[in-house]
RODO-447717 format. One record per residue: residue in three letters; x, y, z of N, C-alpha, C in turn. Coordinates in Angstrom, 2 decimals, padded with zeros to 5 digits. Example, Ala and Ser with C-alpha at 12.3 -4.5 7.8 and 13.67 -1.06 7.14 Angstrom:
- type	n_u	n_v	n_w	ca_u	ca_v	ca_w	c_u	c_v	c_w
- ALA	013.19	-005.69	007.80	012.30	-004.50	007.80	013.20	-003.30	007.80
- SER	012.85	-002.25	007.08	013.67	-001.06	007.14	012.90	000.03	007.87
//
This chain:
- type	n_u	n_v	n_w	ca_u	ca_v	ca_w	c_u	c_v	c_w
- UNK	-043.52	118.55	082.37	-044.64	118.87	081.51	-045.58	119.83	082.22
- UNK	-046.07	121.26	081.14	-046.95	122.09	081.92	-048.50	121.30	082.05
- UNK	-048.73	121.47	083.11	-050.08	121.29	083.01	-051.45	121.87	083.19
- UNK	-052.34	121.31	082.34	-053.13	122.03	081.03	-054.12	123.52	081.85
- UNK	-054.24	124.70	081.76	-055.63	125.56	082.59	-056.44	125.10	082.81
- UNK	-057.36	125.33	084.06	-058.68	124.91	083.66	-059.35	126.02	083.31
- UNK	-060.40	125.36	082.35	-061.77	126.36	081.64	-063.04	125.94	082.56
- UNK	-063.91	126.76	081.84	-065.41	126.74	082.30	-065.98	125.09	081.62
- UNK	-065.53	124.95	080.16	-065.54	123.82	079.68	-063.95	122.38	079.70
- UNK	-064.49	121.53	079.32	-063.20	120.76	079.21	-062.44	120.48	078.33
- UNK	-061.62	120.89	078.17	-060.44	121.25	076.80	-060.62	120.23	076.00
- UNK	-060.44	119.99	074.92	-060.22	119.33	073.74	-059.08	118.15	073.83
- UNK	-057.90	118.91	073.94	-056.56	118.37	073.95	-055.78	118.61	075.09
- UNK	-055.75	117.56	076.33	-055.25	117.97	077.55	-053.77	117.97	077.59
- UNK	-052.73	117.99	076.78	-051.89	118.03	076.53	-050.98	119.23	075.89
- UNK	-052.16	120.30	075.32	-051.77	121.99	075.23	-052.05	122.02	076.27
- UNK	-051.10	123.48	076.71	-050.93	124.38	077.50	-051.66	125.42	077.42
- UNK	-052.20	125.81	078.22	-052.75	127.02	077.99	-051.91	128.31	078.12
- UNK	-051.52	129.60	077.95	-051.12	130.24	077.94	-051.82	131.82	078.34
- UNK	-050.66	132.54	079.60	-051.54	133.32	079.83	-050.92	134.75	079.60
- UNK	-051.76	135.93	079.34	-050.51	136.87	079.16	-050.44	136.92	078.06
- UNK	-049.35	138.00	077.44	-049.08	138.61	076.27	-047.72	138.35	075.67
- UNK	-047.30	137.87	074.37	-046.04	137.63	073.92	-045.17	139.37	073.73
- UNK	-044.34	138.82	073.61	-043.35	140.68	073.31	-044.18	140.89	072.00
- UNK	-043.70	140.02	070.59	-044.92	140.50	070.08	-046.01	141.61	069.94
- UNK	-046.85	140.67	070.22	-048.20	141.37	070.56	-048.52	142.65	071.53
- UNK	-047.22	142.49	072.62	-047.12	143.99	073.00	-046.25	145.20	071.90
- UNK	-045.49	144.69	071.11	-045.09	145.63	070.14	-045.67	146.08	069.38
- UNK	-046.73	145.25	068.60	-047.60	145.87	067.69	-048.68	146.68	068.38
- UNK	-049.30	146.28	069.56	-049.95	147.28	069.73	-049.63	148.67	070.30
- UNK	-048.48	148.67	070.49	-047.64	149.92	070.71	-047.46	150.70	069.15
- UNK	-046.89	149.47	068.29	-046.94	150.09	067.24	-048.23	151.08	066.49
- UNK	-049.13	150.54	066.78	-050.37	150.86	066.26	-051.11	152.09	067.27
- UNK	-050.26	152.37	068.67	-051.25	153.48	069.68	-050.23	154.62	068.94
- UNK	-048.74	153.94	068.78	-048.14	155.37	068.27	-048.04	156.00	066.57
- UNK	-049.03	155.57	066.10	-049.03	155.62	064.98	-050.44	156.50	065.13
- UNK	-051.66	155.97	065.73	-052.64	156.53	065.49	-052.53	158.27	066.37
- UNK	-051.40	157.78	067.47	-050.99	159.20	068.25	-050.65	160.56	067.16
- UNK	-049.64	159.58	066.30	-048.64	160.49	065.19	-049.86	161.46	064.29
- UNK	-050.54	160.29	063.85	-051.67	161.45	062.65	-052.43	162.01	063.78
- UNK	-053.06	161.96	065.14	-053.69	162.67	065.81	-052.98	164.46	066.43
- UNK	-051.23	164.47	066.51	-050.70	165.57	066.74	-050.84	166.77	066.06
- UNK	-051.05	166.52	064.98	-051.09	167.77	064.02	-052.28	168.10	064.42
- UNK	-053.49	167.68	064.32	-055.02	168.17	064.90	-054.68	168.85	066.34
- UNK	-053.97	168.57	066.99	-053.98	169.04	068.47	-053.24	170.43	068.51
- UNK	-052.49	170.52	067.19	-051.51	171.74	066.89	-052.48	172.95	066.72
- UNK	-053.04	172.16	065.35	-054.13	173.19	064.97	-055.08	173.80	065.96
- UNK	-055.53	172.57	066.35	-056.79	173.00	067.60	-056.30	174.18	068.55
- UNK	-054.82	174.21	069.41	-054.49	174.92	070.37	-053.82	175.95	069.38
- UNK	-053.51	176.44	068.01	-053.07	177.75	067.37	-054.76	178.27	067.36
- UNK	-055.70	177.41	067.27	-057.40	178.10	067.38	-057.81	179.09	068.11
- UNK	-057.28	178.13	069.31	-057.99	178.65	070.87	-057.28	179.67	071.07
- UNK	-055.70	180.01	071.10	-054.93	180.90	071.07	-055.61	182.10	070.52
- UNK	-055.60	181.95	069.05	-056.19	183.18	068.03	-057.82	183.67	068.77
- UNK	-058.31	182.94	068.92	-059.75	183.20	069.42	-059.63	183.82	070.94
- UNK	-059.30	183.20	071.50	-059.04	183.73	072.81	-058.35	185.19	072.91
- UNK	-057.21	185.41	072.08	-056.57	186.63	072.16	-057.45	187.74	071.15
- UNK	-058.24	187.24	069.93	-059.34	188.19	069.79	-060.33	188.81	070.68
- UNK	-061.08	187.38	071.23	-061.79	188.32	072.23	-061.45	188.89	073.17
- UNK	-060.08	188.86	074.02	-059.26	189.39	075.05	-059.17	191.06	074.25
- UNK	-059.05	191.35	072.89	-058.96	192.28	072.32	-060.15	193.00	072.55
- UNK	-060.99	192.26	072.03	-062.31	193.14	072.36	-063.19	193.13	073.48
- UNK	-062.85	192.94	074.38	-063.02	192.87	075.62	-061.72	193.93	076.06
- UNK	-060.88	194.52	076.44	-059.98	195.42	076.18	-060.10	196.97	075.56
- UNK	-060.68	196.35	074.37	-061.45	197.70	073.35	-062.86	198.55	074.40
- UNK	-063.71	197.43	074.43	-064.48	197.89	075.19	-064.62	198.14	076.47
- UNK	-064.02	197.79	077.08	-063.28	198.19	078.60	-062.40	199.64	078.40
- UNK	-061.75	200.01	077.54	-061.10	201.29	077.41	-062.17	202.36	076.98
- UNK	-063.18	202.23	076.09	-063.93	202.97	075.77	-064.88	203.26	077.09
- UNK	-065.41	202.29	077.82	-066.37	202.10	078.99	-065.33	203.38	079.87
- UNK	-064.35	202.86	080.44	-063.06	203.62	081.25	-063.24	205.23	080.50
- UNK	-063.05	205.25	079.55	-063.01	207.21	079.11	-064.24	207.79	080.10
- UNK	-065.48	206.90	079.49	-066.80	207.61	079.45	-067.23	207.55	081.72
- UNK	-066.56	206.49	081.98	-066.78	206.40	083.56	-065.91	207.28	084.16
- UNK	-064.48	207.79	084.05	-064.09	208.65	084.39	-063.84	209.93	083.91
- UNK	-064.82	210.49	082.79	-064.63	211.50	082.31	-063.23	211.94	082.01
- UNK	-062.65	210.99	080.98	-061.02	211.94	080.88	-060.85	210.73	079.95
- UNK	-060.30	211.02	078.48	-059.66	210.60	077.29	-059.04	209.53	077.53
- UNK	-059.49	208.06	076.99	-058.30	207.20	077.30	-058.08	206.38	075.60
- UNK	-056.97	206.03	076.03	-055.96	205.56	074.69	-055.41	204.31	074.85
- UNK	-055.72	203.38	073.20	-055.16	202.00	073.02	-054.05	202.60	071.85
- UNK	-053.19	202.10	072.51	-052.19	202.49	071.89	-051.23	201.04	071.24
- UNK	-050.63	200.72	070.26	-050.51	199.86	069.32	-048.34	199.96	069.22
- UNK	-048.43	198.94	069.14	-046.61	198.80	069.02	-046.42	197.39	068.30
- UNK	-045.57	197.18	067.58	-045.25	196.10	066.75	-043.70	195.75	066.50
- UNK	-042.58	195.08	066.34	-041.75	195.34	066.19	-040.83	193.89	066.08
- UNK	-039.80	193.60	065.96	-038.94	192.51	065.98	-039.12	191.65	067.13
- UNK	-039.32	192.56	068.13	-039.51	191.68	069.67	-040.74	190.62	069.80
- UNK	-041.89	191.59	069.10	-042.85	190.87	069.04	-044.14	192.14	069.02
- UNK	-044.85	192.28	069.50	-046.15	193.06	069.88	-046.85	193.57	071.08
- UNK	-047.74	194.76	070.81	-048.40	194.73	072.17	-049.05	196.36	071.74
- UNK	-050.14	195.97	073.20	-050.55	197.39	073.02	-051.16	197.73	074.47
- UNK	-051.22	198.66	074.64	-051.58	199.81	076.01	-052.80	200.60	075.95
- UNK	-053.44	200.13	077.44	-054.57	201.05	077.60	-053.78	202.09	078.50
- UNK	-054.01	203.91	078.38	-053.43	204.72	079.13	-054.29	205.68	078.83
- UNK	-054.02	206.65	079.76	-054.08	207.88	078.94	-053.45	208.81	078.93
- UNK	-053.65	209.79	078.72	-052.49	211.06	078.19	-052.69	211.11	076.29
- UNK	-051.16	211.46	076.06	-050.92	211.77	074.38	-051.18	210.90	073.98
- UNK	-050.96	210.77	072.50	-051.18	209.47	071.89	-049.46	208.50	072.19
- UNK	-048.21	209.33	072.17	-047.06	208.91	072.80	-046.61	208.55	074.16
- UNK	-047.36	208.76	074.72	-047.16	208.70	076.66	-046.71	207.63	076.81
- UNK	-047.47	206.68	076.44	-046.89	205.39	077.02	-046.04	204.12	075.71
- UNK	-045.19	203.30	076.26	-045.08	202.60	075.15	-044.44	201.64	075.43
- UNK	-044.74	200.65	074.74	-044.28	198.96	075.72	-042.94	198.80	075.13
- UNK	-042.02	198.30	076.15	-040.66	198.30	075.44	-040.49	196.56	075.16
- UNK	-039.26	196.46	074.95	-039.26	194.86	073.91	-039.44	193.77	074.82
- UNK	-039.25	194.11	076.10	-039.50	193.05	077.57	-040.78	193.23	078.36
- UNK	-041.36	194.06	077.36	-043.14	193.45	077.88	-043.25	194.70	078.79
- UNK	-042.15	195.26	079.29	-043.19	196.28	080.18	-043.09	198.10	079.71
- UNK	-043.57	198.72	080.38	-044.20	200.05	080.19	-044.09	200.88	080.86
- UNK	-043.41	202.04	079.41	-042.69	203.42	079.91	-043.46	204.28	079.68
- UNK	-044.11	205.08	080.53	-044.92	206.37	080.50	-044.35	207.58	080.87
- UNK	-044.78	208.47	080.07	-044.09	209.77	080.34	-045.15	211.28	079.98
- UNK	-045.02	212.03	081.27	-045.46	213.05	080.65	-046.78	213.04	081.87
- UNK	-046.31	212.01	082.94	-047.69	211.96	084.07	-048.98	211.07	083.50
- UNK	-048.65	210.02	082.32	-049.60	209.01	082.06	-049.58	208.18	082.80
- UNK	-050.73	207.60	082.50	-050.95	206.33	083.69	-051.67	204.94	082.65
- UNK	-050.52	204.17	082.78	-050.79	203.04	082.00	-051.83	202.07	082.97
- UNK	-052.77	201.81	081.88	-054.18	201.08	082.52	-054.43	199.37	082.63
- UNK	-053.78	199.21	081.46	-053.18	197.31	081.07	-052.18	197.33	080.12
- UNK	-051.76	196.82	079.92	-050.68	196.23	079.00	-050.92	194.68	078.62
- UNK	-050.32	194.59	077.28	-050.48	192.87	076.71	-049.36	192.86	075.56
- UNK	-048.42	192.08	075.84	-047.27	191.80	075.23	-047.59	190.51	074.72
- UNK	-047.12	190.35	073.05	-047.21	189.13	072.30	-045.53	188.58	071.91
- UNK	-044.78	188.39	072.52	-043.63	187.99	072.37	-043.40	187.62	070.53
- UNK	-042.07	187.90	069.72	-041.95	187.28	068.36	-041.84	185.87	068.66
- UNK	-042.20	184.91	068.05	-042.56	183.63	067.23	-043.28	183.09	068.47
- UNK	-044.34	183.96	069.61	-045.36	183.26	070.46	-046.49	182.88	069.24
- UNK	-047.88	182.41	069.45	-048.65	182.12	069.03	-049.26	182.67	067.88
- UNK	-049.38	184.15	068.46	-050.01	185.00	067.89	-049.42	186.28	067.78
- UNK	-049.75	187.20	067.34	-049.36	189.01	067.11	-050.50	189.53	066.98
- UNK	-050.39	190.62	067.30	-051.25	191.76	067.61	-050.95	192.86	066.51
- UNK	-051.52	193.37	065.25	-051.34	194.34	064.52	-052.52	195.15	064.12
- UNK	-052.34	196.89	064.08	-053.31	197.56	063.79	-052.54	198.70	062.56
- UNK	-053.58	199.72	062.02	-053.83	199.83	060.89	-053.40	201.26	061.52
- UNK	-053.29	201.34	062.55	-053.21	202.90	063.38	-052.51	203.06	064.72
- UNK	-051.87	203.76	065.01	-050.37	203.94	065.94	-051.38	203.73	067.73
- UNK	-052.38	204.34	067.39	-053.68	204.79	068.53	-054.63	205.00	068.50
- UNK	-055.98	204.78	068.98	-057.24	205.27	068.92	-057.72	205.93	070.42
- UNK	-058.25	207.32	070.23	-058.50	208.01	071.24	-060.04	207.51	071.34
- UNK	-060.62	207.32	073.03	-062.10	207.39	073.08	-062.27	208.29	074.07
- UNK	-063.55	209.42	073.29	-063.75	210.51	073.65	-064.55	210.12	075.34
- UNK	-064.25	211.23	076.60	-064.73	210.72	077.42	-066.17	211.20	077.73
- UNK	-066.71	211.81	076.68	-068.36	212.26	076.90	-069.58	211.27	076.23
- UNK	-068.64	210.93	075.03	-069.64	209.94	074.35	-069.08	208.75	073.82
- UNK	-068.15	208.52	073.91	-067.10	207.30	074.22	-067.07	206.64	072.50
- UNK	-067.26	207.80	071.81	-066.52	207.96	069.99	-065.05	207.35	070.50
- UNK	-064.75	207.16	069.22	-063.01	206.99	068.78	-062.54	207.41	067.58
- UNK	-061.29	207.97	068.17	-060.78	208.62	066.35	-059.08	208.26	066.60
- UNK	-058.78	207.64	065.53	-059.37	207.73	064.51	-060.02	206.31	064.47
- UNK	-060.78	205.79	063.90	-061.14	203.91	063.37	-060.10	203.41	062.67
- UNK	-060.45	202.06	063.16	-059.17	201.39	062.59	-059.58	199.86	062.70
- UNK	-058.63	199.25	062.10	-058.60	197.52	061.84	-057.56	196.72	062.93
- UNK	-057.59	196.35	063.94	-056.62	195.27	064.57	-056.82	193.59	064.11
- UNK	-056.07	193.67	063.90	-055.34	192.20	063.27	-054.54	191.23	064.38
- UNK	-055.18	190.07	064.66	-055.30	188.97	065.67	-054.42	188.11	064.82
- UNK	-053.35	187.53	064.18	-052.96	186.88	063.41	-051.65	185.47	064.13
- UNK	-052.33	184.41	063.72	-051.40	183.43	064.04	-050.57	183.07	063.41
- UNK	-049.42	181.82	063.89	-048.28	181.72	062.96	-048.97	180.92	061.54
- UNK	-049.44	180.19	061.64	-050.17	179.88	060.32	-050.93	181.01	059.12
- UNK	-050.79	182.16	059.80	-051.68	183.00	059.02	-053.07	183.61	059.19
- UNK	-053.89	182.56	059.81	-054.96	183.01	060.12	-055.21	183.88	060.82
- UNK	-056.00	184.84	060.55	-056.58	186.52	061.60	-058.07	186.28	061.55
- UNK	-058.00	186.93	062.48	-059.26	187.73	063.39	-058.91	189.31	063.28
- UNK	-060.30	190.08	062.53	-059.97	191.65	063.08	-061.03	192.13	063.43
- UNK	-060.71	192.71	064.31	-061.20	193.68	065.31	-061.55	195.11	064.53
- UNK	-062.84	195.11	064.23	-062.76	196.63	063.65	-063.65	197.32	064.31
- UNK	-063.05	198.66	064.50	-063.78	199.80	065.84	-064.24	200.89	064.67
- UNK	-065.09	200.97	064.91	-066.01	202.21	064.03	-066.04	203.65	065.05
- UNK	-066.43	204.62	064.23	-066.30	206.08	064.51	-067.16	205.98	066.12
- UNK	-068.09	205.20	066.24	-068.90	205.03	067.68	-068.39	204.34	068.77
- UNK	-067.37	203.68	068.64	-066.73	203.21	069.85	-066.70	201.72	070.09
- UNK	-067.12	200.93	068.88	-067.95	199.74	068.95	-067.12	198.96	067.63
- UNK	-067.24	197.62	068.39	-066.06	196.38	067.74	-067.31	195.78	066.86
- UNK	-066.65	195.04	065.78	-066.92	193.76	065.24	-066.31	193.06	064.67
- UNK	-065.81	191.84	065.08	-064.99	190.93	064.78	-065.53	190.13	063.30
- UNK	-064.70	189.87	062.55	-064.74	189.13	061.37	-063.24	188.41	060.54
- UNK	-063.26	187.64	059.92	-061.91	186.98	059.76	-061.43	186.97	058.21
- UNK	-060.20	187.08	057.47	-059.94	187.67	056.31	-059.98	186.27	055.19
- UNK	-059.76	185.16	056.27	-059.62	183.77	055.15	-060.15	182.62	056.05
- UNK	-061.39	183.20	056.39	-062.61	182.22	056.72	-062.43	181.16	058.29
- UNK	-061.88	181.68	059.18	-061.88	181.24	060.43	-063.14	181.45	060.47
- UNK	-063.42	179.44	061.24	-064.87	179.06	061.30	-065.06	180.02	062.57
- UNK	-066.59	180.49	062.47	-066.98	181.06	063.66	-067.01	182.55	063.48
- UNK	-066.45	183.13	062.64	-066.67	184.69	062.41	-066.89	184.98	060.68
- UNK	-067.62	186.11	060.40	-068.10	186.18	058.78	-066.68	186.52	058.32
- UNK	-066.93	186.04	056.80	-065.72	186.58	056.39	-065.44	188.42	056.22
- UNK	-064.57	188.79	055.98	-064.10	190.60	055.84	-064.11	190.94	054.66
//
């Protein structure tokens, strides 16, 4: 016969057992119940990190934009974001030279020709997070007053759909806004 725990008080019935510990049971259900509340919590964690992705690679854009325009006007000499899109995936190049000089091939890196000098590069691999798309092959910024021609729209777009664009006006200068209401920027 087990005999009975002691308590702080004196048991009732000295003839139960006390019992200590957890039945299989009671460890199953609450397993049942951490992986259940895990299950509806994954999809939020999906969303959340396709967010940070899109956001992060917008402002990496414009931070980029304005770093190439800054670069013309500090070294006096034309520099170029140059834009590529394709089955592989995306990307685009700070260089300068032509608007053709440089051009990212499907493995991320960069062929220049013609004595350009590629400045950064950013490759978006097909079915990574995000893509990189613009409205224009290149934008030149002038190196006296750090204009761009032509203007154009870049498109930050995740696999869900959602974008961020980047739009550069005739002065050299971004403003980000989003086409179907990503919290945090006006709509376009």
């Amino acid at each position: 016969m087990k005999t009975p725990c002691r308590r702080l008080s004196r048991p009732i019935n000295r003839s139960i057992p006390c019992h200590r510990g957890l039945t299989l049971i009671e460890c199953l259900v609450a397993l049942a119940i951490v992986i259940t509340l895990l299950g509806s919590a994954l999809p939020s964690f999906g969303k959340l990190a396709e967010r940070r992705h899109l956001e992060g690679t917008a402002a990496q854009l414009a931070t980029d934009i304005q770093h190439t325009r800054s670069l013309a006007v500090a070294q006096a000499d034309g520099q170029r974001l140059s834009f590529r899109a394709d089955a592989a995936g995306s990307c685009y190049v700070v260089h300068d030279g032509p608007a053709n000089a440089c051009r990212c091939q499907a493995s991320g890196a960069v062929q220049c020709v013609g004595g350009a000098q590629s400045r950064r590069t950013v490759f978006f691999p097909a079915g990574g997070p995000v893509q990189v798309r613009a409205n224009v092959g290149s934008i030149l910024f002038h190196p006296v007053h750090g204009t761009s021609t032509p203007t154009g729209t870049l498109r930050v777009v995740a696999r869900s759909g959602a974008a961020v664009h980047q739009i550069v006006n005739i002065m050299g200068r971004t403003r980000a806004c989003s086409p179907n209401g990503v919290t945090g920027y006006p709509t376009c």
